[in-house]
C-alpha positions as a LaTeX table, in Angstrom:
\begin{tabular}{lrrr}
\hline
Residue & $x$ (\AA) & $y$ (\AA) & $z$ (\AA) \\
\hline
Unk1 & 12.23 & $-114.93$ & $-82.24$ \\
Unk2 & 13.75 & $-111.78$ & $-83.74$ \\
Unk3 & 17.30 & $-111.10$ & $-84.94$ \\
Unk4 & 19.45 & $-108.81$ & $-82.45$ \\
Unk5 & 20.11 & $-105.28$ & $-83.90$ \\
Unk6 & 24.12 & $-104.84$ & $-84.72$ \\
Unk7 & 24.60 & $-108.42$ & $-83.71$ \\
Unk8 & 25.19 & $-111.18$ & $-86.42$ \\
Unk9 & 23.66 & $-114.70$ & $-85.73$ \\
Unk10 & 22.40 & $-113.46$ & $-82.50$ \\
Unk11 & 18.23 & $-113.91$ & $-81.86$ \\
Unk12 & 15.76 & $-112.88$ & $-79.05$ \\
Unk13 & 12.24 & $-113.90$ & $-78.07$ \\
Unk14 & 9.62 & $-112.20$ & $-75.79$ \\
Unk15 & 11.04 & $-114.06$ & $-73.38$ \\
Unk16 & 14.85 & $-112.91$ & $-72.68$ \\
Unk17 & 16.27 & $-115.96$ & $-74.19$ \\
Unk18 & 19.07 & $-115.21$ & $-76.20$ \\
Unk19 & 20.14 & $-117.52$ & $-79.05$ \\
Unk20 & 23.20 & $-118.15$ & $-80.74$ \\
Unk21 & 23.63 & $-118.89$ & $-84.68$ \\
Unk22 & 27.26 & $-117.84$ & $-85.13$ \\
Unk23 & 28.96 & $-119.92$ & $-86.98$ \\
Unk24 & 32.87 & $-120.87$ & $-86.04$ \\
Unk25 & 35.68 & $-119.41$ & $-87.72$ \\
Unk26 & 35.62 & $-120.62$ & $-91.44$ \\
Unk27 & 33.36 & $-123.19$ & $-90.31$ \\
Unk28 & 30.32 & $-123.77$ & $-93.52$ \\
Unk29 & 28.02 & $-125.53$ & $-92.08$ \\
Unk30 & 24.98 & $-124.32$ & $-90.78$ \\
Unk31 & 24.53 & $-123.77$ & $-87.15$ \\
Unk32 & 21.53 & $-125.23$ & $-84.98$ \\
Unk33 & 20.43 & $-122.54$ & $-82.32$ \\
Unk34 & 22.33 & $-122.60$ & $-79.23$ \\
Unk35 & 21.04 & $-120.87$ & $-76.09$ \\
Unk36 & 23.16 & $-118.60$ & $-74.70$ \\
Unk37 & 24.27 & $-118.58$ & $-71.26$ \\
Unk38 & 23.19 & $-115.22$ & $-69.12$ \\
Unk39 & 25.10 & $-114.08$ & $-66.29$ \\
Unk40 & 23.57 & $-112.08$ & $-62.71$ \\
Unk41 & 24.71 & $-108.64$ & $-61.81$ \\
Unk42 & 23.31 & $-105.88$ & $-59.93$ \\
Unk43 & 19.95 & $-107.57$ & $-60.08$ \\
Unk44 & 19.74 & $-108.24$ & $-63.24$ \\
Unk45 & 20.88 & $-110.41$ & $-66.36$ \\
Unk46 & 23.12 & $-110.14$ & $-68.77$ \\
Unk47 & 24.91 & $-111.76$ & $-71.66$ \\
Unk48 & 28.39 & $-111.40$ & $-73.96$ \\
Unk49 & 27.53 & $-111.08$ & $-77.37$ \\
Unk50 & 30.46 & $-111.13$ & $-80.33$ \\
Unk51 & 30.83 & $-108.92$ & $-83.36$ \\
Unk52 & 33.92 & $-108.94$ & $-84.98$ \\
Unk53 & 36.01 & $-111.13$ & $-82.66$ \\
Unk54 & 35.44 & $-108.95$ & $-79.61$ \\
Unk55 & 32.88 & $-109.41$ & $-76.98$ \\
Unk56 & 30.16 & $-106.92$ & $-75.72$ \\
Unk57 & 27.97 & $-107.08$ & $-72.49$ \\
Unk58 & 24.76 & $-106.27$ & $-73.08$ \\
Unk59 & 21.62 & $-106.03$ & $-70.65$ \\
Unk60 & 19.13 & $-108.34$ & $-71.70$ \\
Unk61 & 15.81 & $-106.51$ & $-70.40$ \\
Unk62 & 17.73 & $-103.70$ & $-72.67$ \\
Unk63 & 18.31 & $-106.30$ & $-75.65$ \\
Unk64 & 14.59 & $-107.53$ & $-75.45$ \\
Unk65 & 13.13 & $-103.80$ & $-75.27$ \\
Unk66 & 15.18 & $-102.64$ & $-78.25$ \\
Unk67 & 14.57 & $-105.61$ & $-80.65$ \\
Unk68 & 10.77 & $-105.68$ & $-79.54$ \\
Unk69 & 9.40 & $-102.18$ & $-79.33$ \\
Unk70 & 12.32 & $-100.07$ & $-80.64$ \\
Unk71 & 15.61 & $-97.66$ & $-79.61$ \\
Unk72 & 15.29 & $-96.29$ & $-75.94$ \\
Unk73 & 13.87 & $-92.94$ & $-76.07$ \\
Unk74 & 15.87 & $-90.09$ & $-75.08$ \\
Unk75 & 15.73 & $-89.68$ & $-71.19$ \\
Unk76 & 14.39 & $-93.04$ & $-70.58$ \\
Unk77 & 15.48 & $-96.37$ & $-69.19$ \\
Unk78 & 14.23 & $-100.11$ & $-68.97$ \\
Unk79 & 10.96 & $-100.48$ & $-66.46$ \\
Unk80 & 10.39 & $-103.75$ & $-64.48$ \\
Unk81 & 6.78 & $-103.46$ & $-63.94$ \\
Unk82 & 6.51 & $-106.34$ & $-61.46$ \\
Unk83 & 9.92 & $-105.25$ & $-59.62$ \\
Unk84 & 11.85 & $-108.39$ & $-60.57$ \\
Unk85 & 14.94 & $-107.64$ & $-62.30$ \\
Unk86 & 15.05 & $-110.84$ & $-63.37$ \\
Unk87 & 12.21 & $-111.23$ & $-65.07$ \\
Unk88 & 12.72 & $-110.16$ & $-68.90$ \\
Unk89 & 9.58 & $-111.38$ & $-70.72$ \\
Unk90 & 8.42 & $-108.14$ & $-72.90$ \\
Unk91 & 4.79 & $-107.23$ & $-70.93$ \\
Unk92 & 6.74 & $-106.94$ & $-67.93$ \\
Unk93 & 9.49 & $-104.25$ & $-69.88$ \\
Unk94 & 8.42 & $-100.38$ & $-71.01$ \\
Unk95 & 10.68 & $-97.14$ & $-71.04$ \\
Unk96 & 10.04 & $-95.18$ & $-68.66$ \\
Unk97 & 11.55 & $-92.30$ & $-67.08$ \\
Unk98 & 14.00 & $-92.20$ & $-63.88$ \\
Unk99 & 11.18 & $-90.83$ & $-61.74$ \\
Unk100 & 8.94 & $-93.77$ & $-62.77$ \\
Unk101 & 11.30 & $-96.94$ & $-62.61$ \\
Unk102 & 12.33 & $-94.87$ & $-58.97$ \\
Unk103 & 8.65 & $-94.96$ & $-58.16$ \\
Unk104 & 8.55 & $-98.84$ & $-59.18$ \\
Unk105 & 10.91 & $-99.89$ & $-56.64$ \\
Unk106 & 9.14 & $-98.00$ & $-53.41$ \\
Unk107 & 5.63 & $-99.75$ & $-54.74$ \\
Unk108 & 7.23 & $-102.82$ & $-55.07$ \\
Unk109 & 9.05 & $-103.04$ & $-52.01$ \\
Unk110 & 12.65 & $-103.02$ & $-53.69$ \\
Unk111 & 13.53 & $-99.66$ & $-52.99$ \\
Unk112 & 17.32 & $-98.76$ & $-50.69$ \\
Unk113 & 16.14 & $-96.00$ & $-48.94$ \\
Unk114 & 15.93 & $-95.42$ & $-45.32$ \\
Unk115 & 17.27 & $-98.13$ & $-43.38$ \\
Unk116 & 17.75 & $-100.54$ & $-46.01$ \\
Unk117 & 20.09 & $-98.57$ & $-47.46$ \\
Unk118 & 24.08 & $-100.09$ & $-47.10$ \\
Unk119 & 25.42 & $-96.57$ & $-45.73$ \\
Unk120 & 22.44 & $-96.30$ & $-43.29$ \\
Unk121 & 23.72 & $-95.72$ & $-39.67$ \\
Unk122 & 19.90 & $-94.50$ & $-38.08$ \\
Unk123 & 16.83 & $-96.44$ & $-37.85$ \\
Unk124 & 13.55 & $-94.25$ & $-38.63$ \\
Unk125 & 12.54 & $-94.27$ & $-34.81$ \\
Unk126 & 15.74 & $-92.43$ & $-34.80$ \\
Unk127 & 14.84 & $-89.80$ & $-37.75$ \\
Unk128 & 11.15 & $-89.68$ & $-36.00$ \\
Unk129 & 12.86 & $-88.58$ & $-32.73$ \\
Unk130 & 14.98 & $-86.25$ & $-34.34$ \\
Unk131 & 12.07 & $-84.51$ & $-36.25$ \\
Unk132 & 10.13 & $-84.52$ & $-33.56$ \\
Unk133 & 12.56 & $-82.60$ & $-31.42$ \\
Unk134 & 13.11 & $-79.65$ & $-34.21$ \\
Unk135 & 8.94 & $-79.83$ & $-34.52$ \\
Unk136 & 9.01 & $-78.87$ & $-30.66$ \\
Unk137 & 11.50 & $-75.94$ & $-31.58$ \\
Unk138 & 15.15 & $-77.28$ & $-30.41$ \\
Unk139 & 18.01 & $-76.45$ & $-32.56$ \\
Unk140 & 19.90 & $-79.09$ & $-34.88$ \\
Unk141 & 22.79 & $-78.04$ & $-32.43$ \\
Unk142 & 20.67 & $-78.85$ & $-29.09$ \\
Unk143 & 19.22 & $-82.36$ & $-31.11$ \\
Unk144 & 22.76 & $-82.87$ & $-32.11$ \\
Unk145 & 24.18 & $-82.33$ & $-28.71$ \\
Unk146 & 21.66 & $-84.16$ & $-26.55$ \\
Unk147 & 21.97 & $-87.40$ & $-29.39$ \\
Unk148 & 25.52 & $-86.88$ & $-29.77$ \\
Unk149 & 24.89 & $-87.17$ & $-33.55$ \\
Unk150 & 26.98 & $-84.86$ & $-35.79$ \\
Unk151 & 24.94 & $-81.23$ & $-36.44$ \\
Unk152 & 25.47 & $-81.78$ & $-39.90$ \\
Unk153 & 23.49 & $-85.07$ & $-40.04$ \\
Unk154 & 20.93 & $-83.29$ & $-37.81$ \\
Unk155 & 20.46 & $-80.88$ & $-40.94$ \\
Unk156 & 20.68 & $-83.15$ & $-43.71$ \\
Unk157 & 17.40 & $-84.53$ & $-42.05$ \\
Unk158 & 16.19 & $-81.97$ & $-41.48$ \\
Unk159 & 16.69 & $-80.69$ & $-45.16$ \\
Unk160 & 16.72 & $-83.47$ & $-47.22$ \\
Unk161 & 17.20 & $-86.73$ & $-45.86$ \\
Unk162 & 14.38 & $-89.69$ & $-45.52$ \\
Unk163 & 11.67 & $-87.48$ & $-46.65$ \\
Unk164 & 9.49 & $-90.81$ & $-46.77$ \\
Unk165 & 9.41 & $-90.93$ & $-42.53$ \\
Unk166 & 6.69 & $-88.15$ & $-41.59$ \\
Unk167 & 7.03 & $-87.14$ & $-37.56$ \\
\hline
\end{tabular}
């Protein structure tokens, strides 16, 4: 268990479990440790911690990464190497890049690309079709036309869209 950076009475182990030695306001006695209570959000968990009466949410993979191994490194950000978001314990956390924790999610399955993304409106037989018929030579305005899809979206595939789906 090590003592939170910039956070009074506050202690971490390798684990993610945050404890609380704060004493109460003008309160003397000492304080047993107190687990504190962590809260779910965008696939993760986090925590409010107190300095000087006012409360700050903090990430715990982040809180466990920068009491264990140090400050995050410029142009890097928390790694879940087993894809769990949940899962804080320190040999599953390393800084990585963007590129790398991106990479993490397709390998582990977690990824919102394609058709498990929330603003998806194709399925990839759909964007396999629609390659297909620009690999025969039709024009995104002929695909468009014949799938009465928008020529836009017929170049955005084309362009840049759902580069993971070969034809």
């Amino acid at each position: 268990m090590k003592k939170i950076k910039g956070f009074k009475g506050y202690f971490i182990d390798k684990n993610g479990v945050i404890y609380s030695m704060v004493k109460k306001y003008r309160q003397a006695i000492p304080v047993k440790p107190r687990i504190i209570k962590q809260w779910k959000s965008a696939g993760h968990f986090g925590v409010h911690l107190s300095k000087n009466r006012k409360m700050y949410k903090r990430w715990v993979h982040r809180l466990v990464l920068e009491t264990f191994i140090g400050k995050c490194p410029k142009g890097k950000e928390c790694r879940h190497l087993n894809g769990n978001g949940f899962d804080n314990r320190l040999e599953n956390l390393k800084w990585g890049t963007r590129k790398e924790n991106q990479n993490d999610r397709i390998v582990h399955g977690v990824s919102n690309r394609g058709e498990r993304h929330g603003l998806n409106k194709y399925s990839e037989k759909d964007i396999i079709k629609i390659r297909r018929m620009l690999k025969e030579g039709m024009k995104n305005i002929e695909v468009a036309r014949k799938l009465k899809i928008p020529q836009s979206t017929i170049s955005w595939i084309k362009n840049y869209g759902w580069k993971h789906i070969k034809p």
